[in-house]
mmCIF file as Biopython writes it, N, C-alpha, C and O atoms, coordinates in Angstrom:
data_model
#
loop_
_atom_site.group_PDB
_atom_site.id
_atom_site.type_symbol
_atom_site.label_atom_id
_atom_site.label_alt_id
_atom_site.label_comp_id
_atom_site.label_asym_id
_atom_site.label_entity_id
_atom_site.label_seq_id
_atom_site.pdbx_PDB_ins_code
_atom_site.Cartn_x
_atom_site.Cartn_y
_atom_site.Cartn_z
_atom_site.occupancy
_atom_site.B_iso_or_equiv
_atom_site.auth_seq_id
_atom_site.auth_asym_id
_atom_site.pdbx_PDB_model_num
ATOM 1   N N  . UNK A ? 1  ? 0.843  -1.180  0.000   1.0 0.0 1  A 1 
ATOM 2   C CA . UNK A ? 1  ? 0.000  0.000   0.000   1.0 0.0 1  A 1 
ATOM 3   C C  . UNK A ? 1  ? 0.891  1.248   0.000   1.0 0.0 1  A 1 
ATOM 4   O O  . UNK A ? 1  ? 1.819  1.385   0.797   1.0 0.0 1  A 1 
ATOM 5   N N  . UNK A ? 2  ? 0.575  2.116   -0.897  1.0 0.0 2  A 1 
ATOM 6   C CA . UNK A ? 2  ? 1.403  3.543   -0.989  1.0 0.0 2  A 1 
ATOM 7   C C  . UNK A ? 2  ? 1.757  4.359   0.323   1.0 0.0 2  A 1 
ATOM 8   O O  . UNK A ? 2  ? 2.834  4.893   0.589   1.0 0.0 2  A 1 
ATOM 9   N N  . UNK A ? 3  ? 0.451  4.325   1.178   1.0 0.0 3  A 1 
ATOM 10  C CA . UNK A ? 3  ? 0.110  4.770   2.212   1.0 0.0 3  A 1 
ATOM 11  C C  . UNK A ? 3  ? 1.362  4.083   3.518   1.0 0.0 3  A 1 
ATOM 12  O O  . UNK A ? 3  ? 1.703  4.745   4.498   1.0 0.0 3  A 1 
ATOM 13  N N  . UNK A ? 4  ? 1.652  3.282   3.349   1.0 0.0 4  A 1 
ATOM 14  C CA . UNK A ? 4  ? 2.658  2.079   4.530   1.0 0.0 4  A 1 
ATOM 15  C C  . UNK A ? 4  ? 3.926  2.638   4.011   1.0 0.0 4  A 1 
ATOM 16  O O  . UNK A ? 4  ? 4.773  2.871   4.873   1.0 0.0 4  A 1 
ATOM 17  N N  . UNK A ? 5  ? 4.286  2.946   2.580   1.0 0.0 5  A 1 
ATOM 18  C CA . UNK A ? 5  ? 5.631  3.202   1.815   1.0 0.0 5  A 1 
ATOM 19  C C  . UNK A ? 5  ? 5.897  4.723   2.174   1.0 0.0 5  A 1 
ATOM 20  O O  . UNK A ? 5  ? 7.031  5.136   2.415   1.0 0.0 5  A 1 
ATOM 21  N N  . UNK A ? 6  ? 4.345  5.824   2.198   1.0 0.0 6  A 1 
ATOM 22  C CA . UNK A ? 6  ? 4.843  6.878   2.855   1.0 0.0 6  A 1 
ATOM 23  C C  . UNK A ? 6  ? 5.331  7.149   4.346   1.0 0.0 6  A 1 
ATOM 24  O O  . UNK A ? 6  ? 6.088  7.964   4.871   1.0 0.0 6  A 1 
ATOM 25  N N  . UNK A ? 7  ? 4.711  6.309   4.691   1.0 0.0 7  A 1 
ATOM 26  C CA . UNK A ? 7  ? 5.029  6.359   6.445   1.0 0.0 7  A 1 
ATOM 27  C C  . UNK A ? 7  ? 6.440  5.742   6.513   1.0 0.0 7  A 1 
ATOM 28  O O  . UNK A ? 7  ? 7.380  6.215   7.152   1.0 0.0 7  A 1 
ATOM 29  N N  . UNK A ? 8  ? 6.459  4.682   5.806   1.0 0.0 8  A 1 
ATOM 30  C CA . UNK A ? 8  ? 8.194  4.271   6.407   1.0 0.0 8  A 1 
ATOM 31  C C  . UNK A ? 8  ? 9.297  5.171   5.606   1.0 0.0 8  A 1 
ATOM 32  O O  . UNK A ? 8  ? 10.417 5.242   6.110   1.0 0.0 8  A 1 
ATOM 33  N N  . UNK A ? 9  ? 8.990  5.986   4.161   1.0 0.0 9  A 1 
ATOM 34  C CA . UNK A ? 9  ? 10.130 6.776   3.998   1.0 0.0 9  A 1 
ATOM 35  C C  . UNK A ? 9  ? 10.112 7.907   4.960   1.0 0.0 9  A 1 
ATOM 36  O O  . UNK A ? 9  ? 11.189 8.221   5.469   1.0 0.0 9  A 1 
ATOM 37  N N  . UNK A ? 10 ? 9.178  8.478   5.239   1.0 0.0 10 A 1 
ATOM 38  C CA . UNK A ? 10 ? 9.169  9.833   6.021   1.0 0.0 10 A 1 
ATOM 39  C C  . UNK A ? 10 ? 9.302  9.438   7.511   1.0 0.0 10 A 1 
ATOM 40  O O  . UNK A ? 10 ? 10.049 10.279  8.010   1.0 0.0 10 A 1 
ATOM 41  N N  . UNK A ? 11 ? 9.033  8.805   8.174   1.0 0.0 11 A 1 
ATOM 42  C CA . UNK A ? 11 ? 9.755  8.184   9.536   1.0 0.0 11 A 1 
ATOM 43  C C  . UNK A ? 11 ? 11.060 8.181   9.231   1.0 0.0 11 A 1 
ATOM 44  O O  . UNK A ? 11 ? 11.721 8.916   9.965   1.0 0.0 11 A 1 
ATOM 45  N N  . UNK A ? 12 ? 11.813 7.467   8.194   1.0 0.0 12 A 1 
ATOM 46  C CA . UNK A ? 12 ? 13.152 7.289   7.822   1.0 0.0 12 A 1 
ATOM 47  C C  . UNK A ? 12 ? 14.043 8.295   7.800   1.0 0.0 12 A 1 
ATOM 48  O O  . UNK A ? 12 ? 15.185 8.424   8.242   1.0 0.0 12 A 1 
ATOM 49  N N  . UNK A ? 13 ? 13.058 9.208   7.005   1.0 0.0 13 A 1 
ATOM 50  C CA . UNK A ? 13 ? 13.581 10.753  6.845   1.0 0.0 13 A 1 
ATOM 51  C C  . UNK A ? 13 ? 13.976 11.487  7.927   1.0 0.0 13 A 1 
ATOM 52  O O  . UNK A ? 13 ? 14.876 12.327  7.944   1.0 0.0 13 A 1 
ATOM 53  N N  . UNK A ? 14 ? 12.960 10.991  9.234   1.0 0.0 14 A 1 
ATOM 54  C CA . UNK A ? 14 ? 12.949 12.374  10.141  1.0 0.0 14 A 1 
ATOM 55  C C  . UNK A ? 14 ? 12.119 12.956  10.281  1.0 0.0 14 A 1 
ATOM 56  O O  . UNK A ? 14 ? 11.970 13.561  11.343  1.0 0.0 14 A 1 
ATOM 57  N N  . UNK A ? 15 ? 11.294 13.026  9.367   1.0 0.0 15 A 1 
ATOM 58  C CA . UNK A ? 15 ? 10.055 14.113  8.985   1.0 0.0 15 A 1 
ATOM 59  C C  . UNK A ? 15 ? 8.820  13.700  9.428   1.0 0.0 15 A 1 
ATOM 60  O O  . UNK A ? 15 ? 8.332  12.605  9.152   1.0 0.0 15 A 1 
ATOM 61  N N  . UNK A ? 16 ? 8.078  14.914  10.401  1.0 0.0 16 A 1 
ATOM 62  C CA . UNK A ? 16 ? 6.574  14.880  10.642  1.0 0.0 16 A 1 
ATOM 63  C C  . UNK A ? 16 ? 5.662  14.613  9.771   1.0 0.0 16 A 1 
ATOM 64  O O  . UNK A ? 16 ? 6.002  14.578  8.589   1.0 0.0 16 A 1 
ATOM 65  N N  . UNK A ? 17 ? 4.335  14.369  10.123  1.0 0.0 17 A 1 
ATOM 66  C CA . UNK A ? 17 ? 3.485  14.588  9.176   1.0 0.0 17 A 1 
ATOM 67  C C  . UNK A ? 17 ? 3.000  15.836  8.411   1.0 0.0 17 A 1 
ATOM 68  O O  . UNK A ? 17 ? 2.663  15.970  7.235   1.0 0.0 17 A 1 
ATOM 69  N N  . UNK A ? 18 ? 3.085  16.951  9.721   1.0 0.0 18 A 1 
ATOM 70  C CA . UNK A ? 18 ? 3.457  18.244  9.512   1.0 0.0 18 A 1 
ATOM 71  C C  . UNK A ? 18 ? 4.389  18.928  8.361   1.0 0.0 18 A 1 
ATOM 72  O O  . UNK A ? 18 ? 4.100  19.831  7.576   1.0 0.0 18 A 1 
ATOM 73  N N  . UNK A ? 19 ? 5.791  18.085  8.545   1.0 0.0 19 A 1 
ATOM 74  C CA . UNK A ? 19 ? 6.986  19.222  7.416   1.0 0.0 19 A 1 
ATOM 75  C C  . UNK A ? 19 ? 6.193  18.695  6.289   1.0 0.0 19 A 1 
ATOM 76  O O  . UNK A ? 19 ? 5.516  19.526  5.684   1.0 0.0 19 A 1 
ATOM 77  N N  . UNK A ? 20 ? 6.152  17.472  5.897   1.0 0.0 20 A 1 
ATOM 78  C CA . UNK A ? 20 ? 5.613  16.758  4.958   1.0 0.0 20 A 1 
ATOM 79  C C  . UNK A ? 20 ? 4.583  17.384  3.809   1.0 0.0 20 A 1 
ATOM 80  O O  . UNK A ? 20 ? 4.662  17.780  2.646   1.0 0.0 20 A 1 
ATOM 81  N N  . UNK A ? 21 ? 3.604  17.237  4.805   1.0 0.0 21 A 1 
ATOM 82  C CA . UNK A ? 21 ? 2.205  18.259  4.377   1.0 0.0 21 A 1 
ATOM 83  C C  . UNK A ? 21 ? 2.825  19.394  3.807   1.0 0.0 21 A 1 
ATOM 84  O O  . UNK A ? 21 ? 2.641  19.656  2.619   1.0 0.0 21 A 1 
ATOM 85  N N  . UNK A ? 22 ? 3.401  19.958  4.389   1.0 0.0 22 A 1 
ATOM 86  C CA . UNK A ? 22 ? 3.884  21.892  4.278   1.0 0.0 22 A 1 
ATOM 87  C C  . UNK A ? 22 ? 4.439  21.471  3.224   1.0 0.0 22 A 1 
ATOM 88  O O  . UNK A ? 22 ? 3.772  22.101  2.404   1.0 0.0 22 A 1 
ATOM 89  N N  . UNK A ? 23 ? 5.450  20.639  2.380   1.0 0.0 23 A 1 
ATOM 90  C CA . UNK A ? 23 ? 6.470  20.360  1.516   1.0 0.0 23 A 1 
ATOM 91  C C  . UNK A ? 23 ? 5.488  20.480  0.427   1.0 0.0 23 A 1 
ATOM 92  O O  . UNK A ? 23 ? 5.603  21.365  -0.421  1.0 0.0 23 A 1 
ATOM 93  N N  . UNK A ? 24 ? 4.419  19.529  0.414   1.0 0.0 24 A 1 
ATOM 94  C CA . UNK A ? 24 ? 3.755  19.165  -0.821  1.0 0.0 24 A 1 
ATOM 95  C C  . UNK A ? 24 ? 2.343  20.007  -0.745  1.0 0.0 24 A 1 
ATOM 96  O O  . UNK A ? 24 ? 1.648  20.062  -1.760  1.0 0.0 24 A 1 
ATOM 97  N N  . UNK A ? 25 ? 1.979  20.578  0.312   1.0 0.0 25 A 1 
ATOM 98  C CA . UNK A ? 25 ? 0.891  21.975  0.000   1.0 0.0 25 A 1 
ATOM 99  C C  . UNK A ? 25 ? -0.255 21.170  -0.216  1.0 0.0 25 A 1 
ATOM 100 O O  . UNK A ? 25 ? -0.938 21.225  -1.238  1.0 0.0 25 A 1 
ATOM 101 N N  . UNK A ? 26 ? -0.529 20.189  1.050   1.0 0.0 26 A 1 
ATOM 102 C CA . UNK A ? 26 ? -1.845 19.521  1.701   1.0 0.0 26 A 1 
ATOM 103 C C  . UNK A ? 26 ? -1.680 19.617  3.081   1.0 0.0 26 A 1 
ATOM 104 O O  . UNK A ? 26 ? -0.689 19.778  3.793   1.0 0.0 26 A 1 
ATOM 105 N N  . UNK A ? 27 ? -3.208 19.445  3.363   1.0 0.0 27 A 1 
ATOM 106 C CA . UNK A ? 27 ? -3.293 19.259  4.975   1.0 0.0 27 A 1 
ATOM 107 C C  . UNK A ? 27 ? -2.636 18.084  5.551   1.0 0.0 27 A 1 
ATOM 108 O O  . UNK A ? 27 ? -2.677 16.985  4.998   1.0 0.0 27 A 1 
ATOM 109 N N  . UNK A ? 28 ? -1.777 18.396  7.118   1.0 0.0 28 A 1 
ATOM 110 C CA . UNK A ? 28 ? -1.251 17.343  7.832   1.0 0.0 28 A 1 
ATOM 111 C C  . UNK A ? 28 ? -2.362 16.185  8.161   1.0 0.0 28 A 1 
ATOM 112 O O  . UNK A ? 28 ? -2.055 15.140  8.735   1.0 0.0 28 A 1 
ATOM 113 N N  . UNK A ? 29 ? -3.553 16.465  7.773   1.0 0.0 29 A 1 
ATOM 114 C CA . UNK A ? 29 ? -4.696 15.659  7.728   1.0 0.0 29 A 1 
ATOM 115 C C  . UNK A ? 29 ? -4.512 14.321  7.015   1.0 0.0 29 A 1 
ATOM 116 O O  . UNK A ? 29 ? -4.377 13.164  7.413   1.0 0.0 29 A 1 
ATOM 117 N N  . UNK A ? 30 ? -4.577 15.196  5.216   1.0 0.0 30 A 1 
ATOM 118 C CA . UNK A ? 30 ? -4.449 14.628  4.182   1.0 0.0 30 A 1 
ATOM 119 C C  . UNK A ? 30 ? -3.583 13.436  4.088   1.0 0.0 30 A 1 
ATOM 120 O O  . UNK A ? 30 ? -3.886 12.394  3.507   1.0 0.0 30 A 1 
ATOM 121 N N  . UNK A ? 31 ? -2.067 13.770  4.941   1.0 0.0 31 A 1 
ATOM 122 C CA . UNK A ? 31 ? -1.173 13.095  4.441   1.0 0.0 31 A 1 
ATOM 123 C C  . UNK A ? 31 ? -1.062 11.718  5.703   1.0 0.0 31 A 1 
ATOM 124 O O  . UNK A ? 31 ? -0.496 10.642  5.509   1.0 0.0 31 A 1 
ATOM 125 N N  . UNK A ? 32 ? -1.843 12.189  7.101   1.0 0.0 32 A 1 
ATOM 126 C CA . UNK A ? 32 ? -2.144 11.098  7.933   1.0 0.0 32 A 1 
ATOM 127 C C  . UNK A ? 32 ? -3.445 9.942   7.338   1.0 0.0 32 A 1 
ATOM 128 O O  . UNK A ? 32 ? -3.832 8.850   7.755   1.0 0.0 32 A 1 
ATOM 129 N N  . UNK A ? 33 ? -3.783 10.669  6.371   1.0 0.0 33 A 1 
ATOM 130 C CA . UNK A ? 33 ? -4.880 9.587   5.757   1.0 0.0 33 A 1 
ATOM 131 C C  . UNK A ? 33 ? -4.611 9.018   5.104   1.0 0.0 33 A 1 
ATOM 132 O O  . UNK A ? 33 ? -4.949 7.835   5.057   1.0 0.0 33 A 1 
ATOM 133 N N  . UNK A ? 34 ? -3.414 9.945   3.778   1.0 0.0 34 A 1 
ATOM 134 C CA . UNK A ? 34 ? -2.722 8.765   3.192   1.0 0.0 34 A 1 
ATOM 135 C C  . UNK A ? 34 ? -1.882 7.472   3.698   1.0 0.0 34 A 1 
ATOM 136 O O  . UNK A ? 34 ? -1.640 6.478   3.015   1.0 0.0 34 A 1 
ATOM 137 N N  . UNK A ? 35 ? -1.528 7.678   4.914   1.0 0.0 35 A 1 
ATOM 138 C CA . UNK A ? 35 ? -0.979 6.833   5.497   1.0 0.0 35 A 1 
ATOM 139 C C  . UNK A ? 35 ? -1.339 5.615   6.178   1.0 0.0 35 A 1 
ATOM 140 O O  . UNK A ? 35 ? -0.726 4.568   6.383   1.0 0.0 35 A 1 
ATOM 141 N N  . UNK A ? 36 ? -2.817 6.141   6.557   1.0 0.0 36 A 1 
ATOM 142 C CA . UNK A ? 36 ? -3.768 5.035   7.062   1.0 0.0 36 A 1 
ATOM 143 C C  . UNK A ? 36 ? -4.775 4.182   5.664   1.0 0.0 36 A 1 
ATOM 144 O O  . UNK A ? 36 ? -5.739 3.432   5.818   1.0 0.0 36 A 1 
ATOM 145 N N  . UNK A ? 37 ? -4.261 4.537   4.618   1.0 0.0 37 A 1 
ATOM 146 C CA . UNK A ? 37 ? -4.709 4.277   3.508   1.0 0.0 37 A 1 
ATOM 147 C C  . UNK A ? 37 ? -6.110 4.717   3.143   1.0 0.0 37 A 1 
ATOM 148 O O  . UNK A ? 37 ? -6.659 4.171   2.186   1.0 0.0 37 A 1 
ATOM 149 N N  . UNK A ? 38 ? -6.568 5.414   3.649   1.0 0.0 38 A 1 
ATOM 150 C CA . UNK A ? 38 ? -7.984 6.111   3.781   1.0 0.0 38 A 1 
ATOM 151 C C  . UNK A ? 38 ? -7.761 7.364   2.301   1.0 0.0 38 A 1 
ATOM 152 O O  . UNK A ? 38 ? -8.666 7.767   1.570   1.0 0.0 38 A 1 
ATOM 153 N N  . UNK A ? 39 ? -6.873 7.587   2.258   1.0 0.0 39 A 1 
ATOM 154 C CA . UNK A ? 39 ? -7.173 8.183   0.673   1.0 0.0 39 A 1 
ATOM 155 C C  . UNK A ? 39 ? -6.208 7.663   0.155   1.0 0.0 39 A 1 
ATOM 156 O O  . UNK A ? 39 ? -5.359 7.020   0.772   1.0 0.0 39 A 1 
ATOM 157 N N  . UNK A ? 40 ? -6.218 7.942   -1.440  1.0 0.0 40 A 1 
ATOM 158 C CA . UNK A ? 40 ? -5.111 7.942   -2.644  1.0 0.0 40 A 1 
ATOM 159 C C  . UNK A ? 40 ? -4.749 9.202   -3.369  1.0 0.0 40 A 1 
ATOM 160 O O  . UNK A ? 40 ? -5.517 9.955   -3.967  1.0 0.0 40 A 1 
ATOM 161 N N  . UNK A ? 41 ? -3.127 9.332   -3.180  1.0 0.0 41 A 1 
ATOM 162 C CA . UNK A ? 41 ? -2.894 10.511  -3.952  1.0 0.0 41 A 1 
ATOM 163 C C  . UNK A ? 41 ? -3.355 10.509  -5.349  1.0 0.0 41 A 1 
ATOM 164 O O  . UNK A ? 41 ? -3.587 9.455   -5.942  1.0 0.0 41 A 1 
ATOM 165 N N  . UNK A ? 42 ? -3.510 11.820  -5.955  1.0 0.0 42 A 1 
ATOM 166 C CA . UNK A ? 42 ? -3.542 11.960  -7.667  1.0 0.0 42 A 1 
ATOM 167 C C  . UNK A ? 42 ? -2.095 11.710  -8.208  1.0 0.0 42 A 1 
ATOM 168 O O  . UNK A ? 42 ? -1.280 11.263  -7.401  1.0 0.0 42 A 1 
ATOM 169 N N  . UNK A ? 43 ? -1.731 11.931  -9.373  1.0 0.0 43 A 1 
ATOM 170 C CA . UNK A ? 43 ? -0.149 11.485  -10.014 1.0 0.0 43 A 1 
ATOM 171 C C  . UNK A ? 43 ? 0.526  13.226  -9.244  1.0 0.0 43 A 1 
ATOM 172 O O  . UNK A ? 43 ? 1.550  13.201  -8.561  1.0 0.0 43 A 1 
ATOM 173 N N  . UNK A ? 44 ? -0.069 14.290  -9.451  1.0 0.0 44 A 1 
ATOM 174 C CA . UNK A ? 44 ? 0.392  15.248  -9.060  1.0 0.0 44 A 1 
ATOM 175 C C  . UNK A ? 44 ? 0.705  15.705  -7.924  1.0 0.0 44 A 1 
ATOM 176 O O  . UNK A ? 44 ? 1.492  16.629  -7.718  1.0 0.0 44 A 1 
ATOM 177 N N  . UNK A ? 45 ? -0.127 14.839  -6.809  1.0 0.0 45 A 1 
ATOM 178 C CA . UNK A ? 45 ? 0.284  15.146  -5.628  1.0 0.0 45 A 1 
ATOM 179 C C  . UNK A ? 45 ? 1.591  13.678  -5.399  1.0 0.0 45 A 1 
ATOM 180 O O  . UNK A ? 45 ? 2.668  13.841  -4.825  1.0 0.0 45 A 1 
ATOM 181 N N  . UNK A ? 46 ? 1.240  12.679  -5.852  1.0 0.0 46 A 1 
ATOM 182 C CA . UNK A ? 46 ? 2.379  11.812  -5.821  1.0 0.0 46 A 1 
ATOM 183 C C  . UNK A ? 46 ? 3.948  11.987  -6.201  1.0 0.0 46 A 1 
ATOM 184 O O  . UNK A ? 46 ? 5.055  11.515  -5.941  1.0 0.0 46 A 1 
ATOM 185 N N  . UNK A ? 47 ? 3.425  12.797  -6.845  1.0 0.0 47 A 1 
ATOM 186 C CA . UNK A ? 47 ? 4.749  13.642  -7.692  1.0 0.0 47 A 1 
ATOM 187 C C  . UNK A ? 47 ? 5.712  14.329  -7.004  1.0 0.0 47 A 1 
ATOM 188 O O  . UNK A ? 47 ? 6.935  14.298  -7.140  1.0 0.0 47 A 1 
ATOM 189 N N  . UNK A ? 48 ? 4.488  15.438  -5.660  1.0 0.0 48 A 1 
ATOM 190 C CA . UNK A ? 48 ? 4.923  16.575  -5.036  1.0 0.0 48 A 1 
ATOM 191 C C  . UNK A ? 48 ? 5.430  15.070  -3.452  1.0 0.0 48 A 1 
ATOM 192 O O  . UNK A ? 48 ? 6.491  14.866  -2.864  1.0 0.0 48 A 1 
ATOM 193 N N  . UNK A ? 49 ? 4.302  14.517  -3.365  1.0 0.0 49 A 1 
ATOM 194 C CA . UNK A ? 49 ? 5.376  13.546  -1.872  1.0 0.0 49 A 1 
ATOM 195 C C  . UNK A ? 49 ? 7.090  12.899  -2.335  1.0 0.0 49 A 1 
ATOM 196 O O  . UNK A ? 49 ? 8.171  13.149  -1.803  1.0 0.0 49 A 1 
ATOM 197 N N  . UNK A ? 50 ? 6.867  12.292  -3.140  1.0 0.0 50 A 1 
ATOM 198 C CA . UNK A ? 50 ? 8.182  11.866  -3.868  1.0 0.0 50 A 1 
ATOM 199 C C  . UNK A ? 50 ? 9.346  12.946  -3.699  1.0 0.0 50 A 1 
ATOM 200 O O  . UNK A ? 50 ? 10.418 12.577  -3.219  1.0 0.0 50 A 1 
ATOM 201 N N  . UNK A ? 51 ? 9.189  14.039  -4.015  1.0 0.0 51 A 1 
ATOM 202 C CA . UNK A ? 51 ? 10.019 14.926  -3.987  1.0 0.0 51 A 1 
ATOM 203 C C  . UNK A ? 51 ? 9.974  15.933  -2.757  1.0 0.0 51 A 1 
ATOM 204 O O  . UNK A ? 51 ? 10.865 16.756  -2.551  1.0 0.0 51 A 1 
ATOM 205 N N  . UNK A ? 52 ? 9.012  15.806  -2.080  1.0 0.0 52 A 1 
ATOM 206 C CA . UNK A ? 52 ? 9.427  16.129  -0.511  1.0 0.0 52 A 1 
ATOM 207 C C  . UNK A ? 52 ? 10.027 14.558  0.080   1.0 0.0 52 A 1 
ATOM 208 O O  . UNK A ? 52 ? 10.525 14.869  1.162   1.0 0.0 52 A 1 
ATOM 209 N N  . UNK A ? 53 ? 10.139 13.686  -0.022  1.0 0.0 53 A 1 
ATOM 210 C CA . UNK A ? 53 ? 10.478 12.599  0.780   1.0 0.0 53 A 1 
ATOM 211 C C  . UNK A ? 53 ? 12.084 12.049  -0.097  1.0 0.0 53 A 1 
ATOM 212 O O  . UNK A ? 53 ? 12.830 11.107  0.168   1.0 0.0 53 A 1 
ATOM 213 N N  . UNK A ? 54 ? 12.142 12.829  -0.911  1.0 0.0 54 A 1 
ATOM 214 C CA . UNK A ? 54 ? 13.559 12.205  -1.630  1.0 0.0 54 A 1 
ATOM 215 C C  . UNK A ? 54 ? 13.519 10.894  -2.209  1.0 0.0 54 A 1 
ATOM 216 O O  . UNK A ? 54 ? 14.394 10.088  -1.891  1.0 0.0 54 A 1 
ATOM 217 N N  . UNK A ? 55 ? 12.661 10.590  -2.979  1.0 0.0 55 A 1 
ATOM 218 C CA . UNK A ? 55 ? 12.609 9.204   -3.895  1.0 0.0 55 A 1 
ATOM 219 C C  . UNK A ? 55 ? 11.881 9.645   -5.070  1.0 0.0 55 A 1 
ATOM 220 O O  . UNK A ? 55 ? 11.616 10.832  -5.262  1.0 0.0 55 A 1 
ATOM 221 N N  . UNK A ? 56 ? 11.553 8.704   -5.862  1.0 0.0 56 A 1 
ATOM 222 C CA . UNK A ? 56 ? 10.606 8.711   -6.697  1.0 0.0 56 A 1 
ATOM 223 C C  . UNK A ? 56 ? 9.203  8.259   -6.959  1.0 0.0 56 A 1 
ATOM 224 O O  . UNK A ? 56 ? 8.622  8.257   -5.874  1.0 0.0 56 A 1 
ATOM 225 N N  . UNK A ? 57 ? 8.387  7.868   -7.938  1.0 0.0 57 A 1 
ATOM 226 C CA . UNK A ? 57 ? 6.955  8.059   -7.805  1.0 0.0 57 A 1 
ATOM 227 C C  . UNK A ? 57 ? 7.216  6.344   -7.871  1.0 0.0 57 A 1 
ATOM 228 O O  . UNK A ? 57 ? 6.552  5.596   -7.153  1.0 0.0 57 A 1 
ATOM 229 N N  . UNK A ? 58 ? 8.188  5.861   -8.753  1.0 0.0 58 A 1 
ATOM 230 C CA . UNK A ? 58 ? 7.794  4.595   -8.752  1.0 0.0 58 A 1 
ATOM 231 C C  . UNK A ? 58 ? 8.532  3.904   -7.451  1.0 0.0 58 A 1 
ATOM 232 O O  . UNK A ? 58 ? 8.334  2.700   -7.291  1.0 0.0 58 A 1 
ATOM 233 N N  . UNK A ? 59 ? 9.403  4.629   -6.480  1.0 0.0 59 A 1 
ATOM 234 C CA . UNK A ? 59 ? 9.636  3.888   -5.249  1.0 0.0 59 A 1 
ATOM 235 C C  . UNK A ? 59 ? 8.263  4.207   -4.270  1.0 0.0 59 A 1 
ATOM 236 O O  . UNK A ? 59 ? 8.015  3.382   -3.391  1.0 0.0 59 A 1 
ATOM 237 N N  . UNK A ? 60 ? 7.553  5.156   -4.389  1.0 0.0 60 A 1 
ATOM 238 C CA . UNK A ? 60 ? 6.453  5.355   -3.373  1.0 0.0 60 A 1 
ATOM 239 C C  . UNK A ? 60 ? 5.254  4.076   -4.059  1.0 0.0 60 A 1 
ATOM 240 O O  . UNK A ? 60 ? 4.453  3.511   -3.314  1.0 0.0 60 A 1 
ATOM 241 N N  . UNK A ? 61 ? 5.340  3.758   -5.707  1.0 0.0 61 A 1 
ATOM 242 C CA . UNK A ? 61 ? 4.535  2.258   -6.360  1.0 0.0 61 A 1 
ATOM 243 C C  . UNK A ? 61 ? 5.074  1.090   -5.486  1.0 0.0 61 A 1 
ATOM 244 O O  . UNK A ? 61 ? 4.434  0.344   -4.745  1.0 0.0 61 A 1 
ATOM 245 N N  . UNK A ? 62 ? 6.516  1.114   -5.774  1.0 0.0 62 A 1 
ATOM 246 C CA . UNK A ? 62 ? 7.398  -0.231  -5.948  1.0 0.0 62 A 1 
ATOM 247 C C  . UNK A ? 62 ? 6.597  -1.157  -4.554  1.0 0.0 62 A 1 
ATOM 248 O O  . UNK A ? 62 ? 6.004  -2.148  -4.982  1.0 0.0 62 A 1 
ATOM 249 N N  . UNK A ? 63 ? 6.545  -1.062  -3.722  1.0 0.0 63 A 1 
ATOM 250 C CA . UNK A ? 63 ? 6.231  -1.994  -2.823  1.0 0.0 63 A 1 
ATOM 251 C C  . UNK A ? 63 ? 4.696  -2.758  -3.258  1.0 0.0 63 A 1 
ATOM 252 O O  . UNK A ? 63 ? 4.458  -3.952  -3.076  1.0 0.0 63 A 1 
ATOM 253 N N  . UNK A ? 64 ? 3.912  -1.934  -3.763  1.0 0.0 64 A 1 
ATOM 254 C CA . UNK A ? 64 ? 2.769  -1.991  -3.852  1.0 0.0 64 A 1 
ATOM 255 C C  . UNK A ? 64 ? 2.615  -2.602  -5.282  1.0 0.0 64 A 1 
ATOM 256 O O  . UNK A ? 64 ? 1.645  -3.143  -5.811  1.0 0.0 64 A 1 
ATOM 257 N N  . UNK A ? 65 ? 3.868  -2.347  -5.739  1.0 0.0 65 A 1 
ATOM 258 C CA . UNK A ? 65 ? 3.303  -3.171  -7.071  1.0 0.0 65 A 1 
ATOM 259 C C  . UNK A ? 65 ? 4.290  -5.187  -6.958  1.0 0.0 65 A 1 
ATOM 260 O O  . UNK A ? 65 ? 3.954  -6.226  -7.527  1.0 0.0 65 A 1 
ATOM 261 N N  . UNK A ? 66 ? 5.259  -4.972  -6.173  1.0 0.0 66 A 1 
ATOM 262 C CA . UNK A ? 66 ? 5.694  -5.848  -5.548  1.0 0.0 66 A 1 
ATOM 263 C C  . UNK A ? 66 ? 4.830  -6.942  -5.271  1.0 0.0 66 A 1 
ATOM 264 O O  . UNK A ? 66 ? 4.994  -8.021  -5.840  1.0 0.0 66 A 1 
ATOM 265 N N  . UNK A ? 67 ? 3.672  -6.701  -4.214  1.0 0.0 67 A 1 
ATOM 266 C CA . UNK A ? 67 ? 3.092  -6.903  -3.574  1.0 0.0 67 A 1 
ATOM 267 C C  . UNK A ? 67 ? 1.886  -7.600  -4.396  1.0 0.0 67 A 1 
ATOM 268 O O  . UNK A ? 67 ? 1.433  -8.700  -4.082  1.0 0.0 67 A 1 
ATOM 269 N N  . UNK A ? 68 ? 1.471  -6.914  -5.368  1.0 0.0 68 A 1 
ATOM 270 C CA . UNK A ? 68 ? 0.631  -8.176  -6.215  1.0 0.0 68 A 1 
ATOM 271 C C  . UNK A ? 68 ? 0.752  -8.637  -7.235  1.0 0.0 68 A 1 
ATOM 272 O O  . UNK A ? 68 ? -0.259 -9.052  -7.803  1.0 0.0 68 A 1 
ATOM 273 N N  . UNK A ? 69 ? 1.894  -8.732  -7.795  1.0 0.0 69 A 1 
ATOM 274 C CA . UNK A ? 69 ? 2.769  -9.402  -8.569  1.0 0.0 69 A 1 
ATOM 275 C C  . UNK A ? 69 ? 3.259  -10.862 -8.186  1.0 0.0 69 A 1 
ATOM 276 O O  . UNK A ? 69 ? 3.226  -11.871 -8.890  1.0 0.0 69 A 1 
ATOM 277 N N  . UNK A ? 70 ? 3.815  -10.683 -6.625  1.0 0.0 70 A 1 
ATOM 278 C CA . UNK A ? 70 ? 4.501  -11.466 -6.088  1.0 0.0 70 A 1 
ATOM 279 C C  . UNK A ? 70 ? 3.820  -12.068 -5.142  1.0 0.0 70 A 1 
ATOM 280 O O  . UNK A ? 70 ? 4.356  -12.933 -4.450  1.0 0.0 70 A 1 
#
């Protein structure tokens, strides 16, 4: 789930849910929901977490596409 891949890079990072949010210009709400998997980003906001969290769009996929593949 995208949502499990944001929480463990941004724990990793250091980073609140707070800086996070502020980085990509959503509510600290938003991005605790993405995390609980309760929403899905658009490609554009996926775009903007990726690049506040220092990876890319297909490492914030990769687990998730891992995952039902495998």
């Amino acid at each position: 789930m995208i949502g499990t891949t944001i929480n463990r890079l941004r724990v990793s990072s250091g980073l609140s849910t707070k800086q996070v949010a502020e980085a990509v210009g959503v509510s600290q709400q938003f991005i605790y929901q993405l995390e609980k998997g309760e929403k899905r980003p658009s490609i554009a906001t996926a775009k903007r977490i990726a690049a506040a969290l220092n990876c890319t769009v297909d490492d914030l996929l990769g687990e998730q596409e891992q995952n039902s593949t495998g």
